[in-house]
C-alpha positions as CSV (number, residue, x, y, z in Angstrom):
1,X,18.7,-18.7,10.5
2,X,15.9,-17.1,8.6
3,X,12.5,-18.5,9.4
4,X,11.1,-17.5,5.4
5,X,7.5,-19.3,6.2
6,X,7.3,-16.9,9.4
7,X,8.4,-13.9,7.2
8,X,5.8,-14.6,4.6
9,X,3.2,-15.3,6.8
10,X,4.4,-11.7,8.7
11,X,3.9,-9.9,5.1
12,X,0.9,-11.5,4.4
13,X,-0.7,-10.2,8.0
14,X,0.5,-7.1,7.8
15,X,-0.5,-5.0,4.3
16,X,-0.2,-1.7,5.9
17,X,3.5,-1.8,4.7
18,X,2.3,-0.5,1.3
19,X,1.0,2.7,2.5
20,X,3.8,4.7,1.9
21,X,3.9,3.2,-1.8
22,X,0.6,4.3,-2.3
23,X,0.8,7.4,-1.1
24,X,4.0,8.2,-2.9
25,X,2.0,6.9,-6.5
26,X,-1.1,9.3,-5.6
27,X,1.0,12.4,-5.1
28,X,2.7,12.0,-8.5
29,X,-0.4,11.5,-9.6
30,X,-1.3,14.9,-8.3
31,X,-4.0,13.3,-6.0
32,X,-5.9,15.3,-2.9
33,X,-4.5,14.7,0.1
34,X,-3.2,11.2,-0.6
35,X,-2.2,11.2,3.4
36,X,-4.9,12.0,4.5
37,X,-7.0,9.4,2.5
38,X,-4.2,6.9,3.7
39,X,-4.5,7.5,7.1
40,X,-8.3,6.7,7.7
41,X,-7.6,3.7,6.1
42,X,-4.8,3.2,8.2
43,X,-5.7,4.8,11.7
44,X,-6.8,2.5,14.8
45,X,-6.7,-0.6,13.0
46,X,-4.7,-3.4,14.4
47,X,-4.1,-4.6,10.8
48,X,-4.8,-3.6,7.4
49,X,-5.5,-7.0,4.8
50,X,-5.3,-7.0,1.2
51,X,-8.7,-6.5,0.9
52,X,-8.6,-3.8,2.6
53,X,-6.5,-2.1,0.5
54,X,-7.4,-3.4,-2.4
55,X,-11.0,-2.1,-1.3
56,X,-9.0,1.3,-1.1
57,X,-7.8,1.3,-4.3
58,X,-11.0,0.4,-6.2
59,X,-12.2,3.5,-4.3
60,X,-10.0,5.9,-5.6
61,X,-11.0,8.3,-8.6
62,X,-7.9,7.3,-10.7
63,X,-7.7,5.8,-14.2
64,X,-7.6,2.4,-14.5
65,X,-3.5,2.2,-15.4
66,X,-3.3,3.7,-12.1
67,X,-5.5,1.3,-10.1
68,X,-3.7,-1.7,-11.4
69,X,0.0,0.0,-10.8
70,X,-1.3,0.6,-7.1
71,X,-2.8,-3.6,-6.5
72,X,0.8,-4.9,-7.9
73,X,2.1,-3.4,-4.8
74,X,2.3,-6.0,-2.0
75,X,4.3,-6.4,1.3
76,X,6.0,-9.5,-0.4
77,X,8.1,-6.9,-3.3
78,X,7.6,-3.7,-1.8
79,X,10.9,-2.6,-0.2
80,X,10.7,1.4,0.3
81,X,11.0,4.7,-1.2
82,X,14.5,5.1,-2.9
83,X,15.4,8.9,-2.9
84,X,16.0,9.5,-6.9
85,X,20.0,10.5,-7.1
């Protein structure tokens, strides 16, 4: 059976998950080096929290439209990149 409290609480812990999502919205976005930027974020952290990447986010030089597209990203409705058919 599915423990959904421990799988929320996982999600919650554990915002790194959106990294790709991010990354994926900043190079259609034509941004430098969006990996790059990503990975000190990411590197040698034992976990990232929201505000730590919302803290990312409100530190990117990106319009405002952009900004809010990236912080409605969470772990809870992020699922991955679909290759476009």
């Amino acid at each position: 059976m599915l423990n959904e409290s421990k799988l929320k609480e996982d999600l919650e812990n554990n915002w790194a998950v959106v990294a790709e999502a991010i990354q994926t919205i900043l190079r259609r976005e034509n941004y430098p080096n969006p990996y790059e930027a990503l990975k000190d974020l990411t590197r040698g952290k034992s976990s990232i929290t929201k505000n730590d990447i919302q803290g990312f986010i409100n530190s990117l030089k990106v319009s405002n439209d952009i900004k809010k597209e990236l912080k409605a990203i969470t772990p809870h409705n992020y699922t991955g990149v679909h290759p476009q058919i």
